[in-house]
Kinemage of the C-alpha trace (Angstrom):
@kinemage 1
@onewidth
@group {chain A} dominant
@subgroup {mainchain}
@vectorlist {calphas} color= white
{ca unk a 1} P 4.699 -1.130 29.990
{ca unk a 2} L 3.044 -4.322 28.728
{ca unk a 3} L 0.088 -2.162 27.019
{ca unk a 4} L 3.132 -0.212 25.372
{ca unk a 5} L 4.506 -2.809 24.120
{ca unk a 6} L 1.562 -4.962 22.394
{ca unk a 7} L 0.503 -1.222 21.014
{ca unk a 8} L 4.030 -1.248 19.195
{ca unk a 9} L 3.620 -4.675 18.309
{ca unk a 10} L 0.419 -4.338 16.878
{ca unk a 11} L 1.711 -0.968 15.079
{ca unk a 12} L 4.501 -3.210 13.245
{ca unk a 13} L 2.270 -5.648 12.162
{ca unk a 14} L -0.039 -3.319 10.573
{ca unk a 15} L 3.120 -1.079 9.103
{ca unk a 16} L 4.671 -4.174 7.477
{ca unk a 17} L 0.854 -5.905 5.957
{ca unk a 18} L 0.090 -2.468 4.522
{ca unk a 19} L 3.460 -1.770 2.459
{ca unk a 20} L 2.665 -5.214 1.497
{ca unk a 21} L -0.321 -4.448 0.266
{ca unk a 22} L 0.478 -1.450 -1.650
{ca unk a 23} L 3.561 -2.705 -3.036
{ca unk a 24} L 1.515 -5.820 -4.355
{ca unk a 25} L -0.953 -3.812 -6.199
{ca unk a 26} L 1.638 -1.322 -7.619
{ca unk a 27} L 3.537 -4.248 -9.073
{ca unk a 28} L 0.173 -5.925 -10.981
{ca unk a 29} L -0.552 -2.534 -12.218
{ca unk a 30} L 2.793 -2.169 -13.530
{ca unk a 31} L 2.777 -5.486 -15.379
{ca unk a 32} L -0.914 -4.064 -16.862
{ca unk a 33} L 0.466 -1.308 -18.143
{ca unk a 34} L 3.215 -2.790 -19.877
{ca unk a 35} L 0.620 -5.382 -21.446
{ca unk a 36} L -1.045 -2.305 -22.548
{ca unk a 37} L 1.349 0.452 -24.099
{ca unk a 38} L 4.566 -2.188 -24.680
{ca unk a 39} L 7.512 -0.233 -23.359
{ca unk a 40} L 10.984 -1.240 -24.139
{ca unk a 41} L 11.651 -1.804 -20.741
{ca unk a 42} L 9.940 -2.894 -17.421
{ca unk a 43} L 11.153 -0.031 -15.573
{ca unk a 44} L 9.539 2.740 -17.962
{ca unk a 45} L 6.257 3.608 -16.597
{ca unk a 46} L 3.672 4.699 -19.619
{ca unk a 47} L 1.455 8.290 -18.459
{ca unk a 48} L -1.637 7.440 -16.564
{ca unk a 49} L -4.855 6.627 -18.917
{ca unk a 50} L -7.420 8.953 -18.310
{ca unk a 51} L -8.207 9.719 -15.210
{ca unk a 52} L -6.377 9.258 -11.405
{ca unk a 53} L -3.352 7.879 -12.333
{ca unk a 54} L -3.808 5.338 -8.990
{ca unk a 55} L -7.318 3.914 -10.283
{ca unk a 56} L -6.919 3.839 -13.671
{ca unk a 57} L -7.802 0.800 -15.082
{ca unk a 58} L -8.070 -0.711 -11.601
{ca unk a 59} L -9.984 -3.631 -10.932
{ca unk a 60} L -12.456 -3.801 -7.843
{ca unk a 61} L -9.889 -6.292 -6.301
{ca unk a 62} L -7.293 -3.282 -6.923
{ca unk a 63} L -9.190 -0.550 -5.953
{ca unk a 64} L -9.049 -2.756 -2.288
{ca unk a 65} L -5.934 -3.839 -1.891
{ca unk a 66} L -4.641 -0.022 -2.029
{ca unk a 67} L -7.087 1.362 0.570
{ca unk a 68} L -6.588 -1.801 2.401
{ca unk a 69} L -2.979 -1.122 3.025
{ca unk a 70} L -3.486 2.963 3.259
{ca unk a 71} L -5.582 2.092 5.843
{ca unk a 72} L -3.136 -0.420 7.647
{ca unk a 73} L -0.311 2.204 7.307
{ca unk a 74} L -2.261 4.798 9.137
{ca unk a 75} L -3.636 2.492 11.508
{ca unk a 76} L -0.115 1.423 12.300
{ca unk a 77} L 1.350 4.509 12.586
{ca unk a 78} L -1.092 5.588 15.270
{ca unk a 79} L -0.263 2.084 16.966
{ca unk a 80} L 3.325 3.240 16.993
{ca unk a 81} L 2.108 6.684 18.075
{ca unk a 82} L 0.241 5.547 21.163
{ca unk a 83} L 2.626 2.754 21.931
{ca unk a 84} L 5.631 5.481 22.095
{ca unk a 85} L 3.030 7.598 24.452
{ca unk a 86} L 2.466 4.985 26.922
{ca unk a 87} L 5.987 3.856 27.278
């Protein structure tokens, strides 16, 4: 029960630092792009530049932060996977 438990644990941790991380990098891309094209508001989204619409114009420091927390979110959801096994 205890191993169930710090598996869960562990899961939720990783779950909430990855949506962090992704949500993060999708808001300083966001801001980029409205450097960029101008639109009249914050919520329109210009097309992707050329390209994957994810990477484009992506720093290194980007490019990181996204696998970073695609890789937490998996990560945690196999925590939470196991965790709900054991118990």
């Amino acid at each position: 029960m205890l191993v169930a438990a710090v598996t869960i644990g562990i899961g939720v941790v990783c779950v909430y630092y990855g949506a962090r991380s992704l949500r993060v990098g999708r808001a300083v891309r966001r801001l980029r792009d409205r450097d960029r094209t101008g639109p009249s508001h914050p919520t329109d989204w210009a097309g992707p530049a050329d390209g994957d619409p994810i990477e484009s114009g992506a720093t290194l420091a980007d490019r990181g932060s996204l696998e970073r927390g695609v890789v937490l979110l998996v990560l945690g959801a196999c925590c939470l996977l196991f965790g709900v096994l054991a118990a």
